[in-house]
C-alpha positions as CSV (number, residue, x, y, z in Angstrom):
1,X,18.4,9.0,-34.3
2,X,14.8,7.8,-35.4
3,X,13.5,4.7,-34.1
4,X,15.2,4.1,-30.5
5,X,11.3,4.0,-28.8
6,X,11.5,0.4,-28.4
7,X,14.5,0.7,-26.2
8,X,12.2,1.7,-23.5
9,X,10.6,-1.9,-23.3
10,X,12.7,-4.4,-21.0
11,X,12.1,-8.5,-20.6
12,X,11.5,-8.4,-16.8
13,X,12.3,-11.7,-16.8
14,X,15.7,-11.8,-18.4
15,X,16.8,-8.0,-17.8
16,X,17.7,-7.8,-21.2
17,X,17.5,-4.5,-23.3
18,X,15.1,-3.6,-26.3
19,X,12.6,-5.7,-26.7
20,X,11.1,-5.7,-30.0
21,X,7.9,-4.0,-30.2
22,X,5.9,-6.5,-31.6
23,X,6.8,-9.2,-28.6
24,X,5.1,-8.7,-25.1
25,X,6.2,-10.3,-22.3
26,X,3.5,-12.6,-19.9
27,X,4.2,-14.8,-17.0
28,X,3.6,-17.5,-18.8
29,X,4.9,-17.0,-22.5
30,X,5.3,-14.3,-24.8
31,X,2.3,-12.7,-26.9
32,X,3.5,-11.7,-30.8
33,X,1.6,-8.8,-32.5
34,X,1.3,-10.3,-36.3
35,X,0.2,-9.1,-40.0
36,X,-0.8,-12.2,-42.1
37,X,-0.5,-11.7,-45.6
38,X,-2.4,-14.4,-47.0
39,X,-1.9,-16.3,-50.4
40,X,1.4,-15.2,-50.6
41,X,4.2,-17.4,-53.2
42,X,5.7,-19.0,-49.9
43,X,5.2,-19.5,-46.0
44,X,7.9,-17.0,-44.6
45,X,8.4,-14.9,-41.6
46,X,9.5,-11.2,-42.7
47,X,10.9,-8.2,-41.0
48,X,8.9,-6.8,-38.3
49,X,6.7,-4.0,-39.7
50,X,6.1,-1.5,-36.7
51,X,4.4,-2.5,-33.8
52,X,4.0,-6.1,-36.4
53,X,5.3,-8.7,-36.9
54,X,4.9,-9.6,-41.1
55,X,4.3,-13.1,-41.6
56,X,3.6,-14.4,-45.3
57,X,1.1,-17.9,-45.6
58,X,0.2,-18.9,-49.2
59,X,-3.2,-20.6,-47.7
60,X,-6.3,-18.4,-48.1
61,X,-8.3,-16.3,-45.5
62,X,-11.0,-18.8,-45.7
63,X,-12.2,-21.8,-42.8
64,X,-9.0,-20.7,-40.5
65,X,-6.8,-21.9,-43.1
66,X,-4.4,-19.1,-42.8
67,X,-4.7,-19.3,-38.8
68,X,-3.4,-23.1,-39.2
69,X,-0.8,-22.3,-41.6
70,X,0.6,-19.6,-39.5
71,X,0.3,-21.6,-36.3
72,X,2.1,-24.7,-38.0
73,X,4.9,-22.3,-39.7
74,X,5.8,-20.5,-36.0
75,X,6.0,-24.3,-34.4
76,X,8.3,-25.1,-37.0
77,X,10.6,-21.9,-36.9
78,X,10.3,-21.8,-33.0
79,X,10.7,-25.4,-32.5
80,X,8.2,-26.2,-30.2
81,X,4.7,-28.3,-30.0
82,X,2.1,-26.8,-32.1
83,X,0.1,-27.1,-29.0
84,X,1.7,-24.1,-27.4
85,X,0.6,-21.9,-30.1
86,X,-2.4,-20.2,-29.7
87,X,-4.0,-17.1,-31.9
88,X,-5.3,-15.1,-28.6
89,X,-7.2,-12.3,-31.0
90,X,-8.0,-12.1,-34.4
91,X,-9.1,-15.2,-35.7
92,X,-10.6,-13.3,-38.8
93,X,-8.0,-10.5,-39.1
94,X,-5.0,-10.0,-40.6
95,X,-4.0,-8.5,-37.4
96,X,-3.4,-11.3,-35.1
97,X,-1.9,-11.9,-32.0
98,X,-0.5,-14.8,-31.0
99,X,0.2,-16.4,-28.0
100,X,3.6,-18.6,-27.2
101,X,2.9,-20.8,-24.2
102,X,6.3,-20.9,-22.1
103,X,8.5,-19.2,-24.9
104,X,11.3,-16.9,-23.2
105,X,11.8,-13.0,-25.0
106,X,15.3,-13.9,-25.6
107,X,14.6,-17.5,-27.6
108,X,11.6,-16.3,-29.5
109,X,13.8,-13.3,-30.9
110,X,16.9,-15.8,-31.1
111,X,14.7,-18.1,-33.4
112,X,12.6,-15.7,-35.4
113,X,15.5,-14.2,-36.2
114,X,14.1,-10.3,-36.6
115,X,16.1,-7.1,-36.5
């Protein structure tokens, strides 16, 4: 079968299998690789879209109104302080990653809710 590379990738923390493969484990949180698609009709968090994560924001790329948009809308789906939300890289990309300060692998997935 196609597809079954991401098996390889393990949450050393939880020992669970398959990781998804746009989720990296850290010591202290988990790291999401992400594609913004700005103005889109609603803030929503799609299917995962290789080695990204597709996440829709209707704000505009302009003054980091995307990057506050997108941090808001993860706080809200991952209920947890917008404080331990942080974009690590890509401030002025549509390929971010995104830091989740003390978020576990398996609540992360459990709350985003990806396939």
């Amino acid at each position: 079968m196609h597809g079954q590379k991401s098996a390889k990738r393990m949450d050393p923390c939880a020992g669970s299998p398959a990781l998804a493969r746009f989720l990296t484990v850290h010591p202290d949180g988990v790291s999401l690789a992400i594609k913004v698609q700005p103005r889109a009709p609603s803030n929503e968090i799609g299917a995962p879209r290789g080695n990204e994560l597709l996440v829709k924001v209707t704000a505009p790329p302009v003054d980091s109104a995307a990057n506050e948009v997108l941090v808001r809308l993860l706080a809200k789906t991952l209920d947890c302080p917008r404080a331990r939300i942080e974009v690590i890289r890509g401030h002025k990309s549509r390929h971010k990653v995104v830091k989740v300060h003390g978020g576990s692998a398996a609540t992360v997935l459990e709350k985003l809710g990806p396939d």
